[in-house]
N, C-alpha and C positions, 0 to 999 in steps of 0.2 A: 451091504455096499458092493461086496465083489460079484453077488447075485444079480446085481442091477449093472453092473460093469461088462457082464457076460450078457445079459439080456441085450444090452445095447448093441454090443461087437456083433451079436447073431440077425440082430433087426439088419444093422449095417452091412451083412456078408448077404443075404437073401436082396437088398436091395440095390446090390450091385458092385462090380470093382471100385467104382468111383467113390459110391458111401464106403465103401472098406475101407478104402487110401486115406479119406477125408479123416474117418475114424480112430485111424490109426496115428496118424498125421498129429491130431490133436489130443487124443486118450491114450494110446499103446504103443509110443513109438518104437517098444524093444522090440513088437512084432512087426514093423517095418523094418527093424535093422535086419531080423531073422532073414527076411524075404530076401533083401539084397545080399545077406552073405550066402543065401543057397540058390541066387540066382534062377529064383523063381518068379515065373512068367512076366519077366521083364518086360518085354515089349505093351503088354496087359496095362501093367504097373505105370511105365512109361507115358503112356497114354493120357490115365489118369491125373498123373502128377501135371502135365501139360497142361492140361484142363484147367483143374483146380489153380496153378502157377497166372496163366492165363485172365482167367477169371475173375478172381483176384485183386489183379495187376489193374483190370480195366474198370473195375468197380473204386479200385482209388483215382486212377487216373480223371475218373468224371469228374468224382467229389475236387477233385484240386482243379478241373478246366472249370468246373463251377465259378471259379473266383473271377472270373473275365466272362464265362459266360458263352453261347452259340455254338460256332464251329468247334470252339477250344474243348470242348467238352468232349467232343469225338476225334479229337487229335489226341488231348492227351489220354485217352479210353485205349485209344492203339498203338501208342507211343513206348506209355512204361511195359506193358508185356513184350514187345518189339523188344526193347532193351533184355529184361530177364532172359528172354528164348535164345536171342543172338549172344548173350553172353556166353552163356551154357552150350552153342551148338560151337564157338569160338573157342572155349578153354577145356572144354572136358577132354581132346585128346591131346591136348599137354600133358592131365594131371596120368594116362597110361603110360606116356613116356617118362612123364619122373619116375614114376613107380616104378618102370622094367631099367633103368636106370639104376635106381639105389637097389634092386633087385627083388622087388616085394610083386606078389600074384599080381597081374594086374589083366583087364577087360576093361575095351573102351564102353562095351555095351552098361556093362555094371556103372561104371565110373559117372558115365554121362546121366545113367537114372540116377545114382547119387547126387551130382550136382541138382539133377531137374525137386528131389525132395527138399533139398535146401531153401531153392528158391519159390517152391512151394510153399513151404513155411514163413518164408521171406514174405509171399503175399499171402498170407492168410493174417499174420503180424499187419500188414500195410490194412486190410480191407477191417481190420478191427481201429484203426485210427482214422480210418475216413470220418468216423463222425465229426470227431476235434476239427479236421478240415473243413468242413461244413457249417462245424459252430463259429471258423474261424470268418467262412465268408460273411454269413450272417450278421456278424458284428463288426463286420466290416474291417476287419485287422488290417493295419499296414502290409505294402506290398513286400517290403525289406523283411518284416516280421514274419510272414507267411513264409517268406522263402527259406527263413533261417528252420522255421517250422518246417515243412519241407525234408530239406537237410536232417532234421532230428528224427524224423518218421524212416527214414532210409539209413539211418545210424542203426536203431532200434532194430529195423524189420532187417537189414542185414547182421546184425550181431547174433539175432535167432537163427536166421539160415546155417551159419556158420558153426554155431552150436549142435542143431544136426547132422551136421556133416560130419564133425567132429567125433559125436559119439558114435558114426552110422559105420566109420573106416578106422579109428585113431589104434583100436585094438588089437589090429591085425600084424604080422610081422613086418619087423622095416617099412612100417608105411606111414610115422608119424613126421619126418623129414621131408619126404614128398606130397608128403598133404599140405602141410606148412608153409611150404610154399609155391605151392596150387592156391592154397585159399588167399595170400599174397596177389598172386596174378589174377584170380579171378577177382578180388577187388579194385585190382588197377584198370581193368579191361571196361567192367563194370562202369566205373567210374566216369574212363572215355567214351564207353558206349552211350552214357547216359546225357553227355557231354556234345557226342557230335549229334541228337539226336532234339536236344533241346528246341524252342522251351515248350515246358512244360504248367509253368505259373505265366499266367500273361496279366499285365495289367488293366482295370475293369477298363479304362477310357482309351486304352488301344484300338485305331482302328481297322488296319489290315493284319491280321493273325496268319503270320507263315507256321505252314505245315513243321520246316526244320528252318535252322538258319546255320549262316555259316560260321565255320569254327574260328573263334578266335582268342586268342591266350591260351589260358590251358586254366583245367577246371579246380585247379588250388588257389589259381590268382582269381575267379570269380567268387570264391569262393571268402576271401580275404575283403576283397570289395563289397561284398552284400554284409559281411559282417561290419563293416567301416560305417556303412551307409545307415545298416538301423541303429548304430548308436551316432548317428548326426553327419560323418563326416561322406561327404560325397565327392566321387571321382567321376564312372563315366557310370551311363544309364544300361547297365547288364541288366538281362531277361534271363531267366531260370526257365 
């Protein structure tokens, strides 16, 4: 088995930084922690994860503009990475300044490829549930249900990012306070990022599909409301 786990690592290193990262990402992540604590070829690194975060992102984003179908498909394709990237390029020089704050090493450059493996992981989690979205369109799931669906794929795919991050900084001196609540803020940001940027689920007999729309409430009370709704009780007509 570890003969087969080295065979692969080396297919993966000859075939370029991106198979490395991906490789790592999902087989070795202690040898992606390595990279980032020695602050090697970060910007390389960087890159990669961008990519992969990217890519990802836009490969769920189909499967979910699938359920409406046309332009939505290419909205939400550009949409969810829109959010991950903006988030990450938003909150990573916070989580430096907590850090030189409680007084733990800190680099915005490290910090920010840190976030960006998170959310790489985040869409690598999202692009293995796009099938379920797809089985959902197929069978034609309720709009309420999908979106609560939805919801539960960005529970998921962020609970993983967050777990990388975790083990990628948590061990470091004085750094588990300031990460704590970084990853705090990065899910609040997150959240409204995802929020002024919507929608992203459009329903099938819709028939002008805005690019974004505008904000209104705030995204716990849509959230309260879509829940209302697929179990019967309706207020007003929220788009996700």
């Amino acid at each position: 088995m570890s003969t087969s786990i080295q065979t692969t690592a080396l297919v993966a290193a000859e075939a370029g930084p991106l198979a490395t990262t991906l490789d790592q990402l999902l087989r070795d992540r202690g040898a992606l922690y390595a990279r980032l604590s020695r602050g090697e070829d970060l910007a390389s690194l960087a890159r990669s994860l961008v990519v992969i975060a990217a890519v990802s992102a836009a490969l769920f984003g189909a499967a979910l503009g699938a359920y409406r179908g046309g332009v939505q498909i290419a909205y939400a394709a550009v949409k969810i990475p829109l959010v991950m990237l903006l988030t990450a390029a938003v909150c990573a020089p916070s989580w430096t300044a907590l850090r030189r704050a409680f007084g733990a090493p800190s680099s915005l450059s490290r910090e920010l490829v840190a976030t960006l493996s998170a959310l790489a992981m985040s869409g690598l989690v999202l692009v293995g549930l796009a099938p379920l979205v797809l089985a959902g369109v197929v069978l034609e799931v309720s709009y309420h249900s999908m979106a609560l669906g939805l919801a539960g794929c960005a529970l998921f795919s962020g609970i993983a990012g967050i777990a990388v991050l975790w083990s990628a900084r948590s061990r470091e001196p004085r750094s588990r306070t300031p990460l704590a609540l970084f990853l705090s803020l990065l899910v609040l940001v997150g959240a409204q990022m995802s929020w002024t940027l919507r929608p992203y689920l459009v329903r099938p007999q819709t028939q002008d599909v805005p690019f974004v729309r505008a904000v209104e409430g705030s995204v716990v009370g849509a959230a309260i409301e879509t829940l209302n709704s697929a179990r019967g009780i309706y207020t007003e007509d929220e788009t996700w």
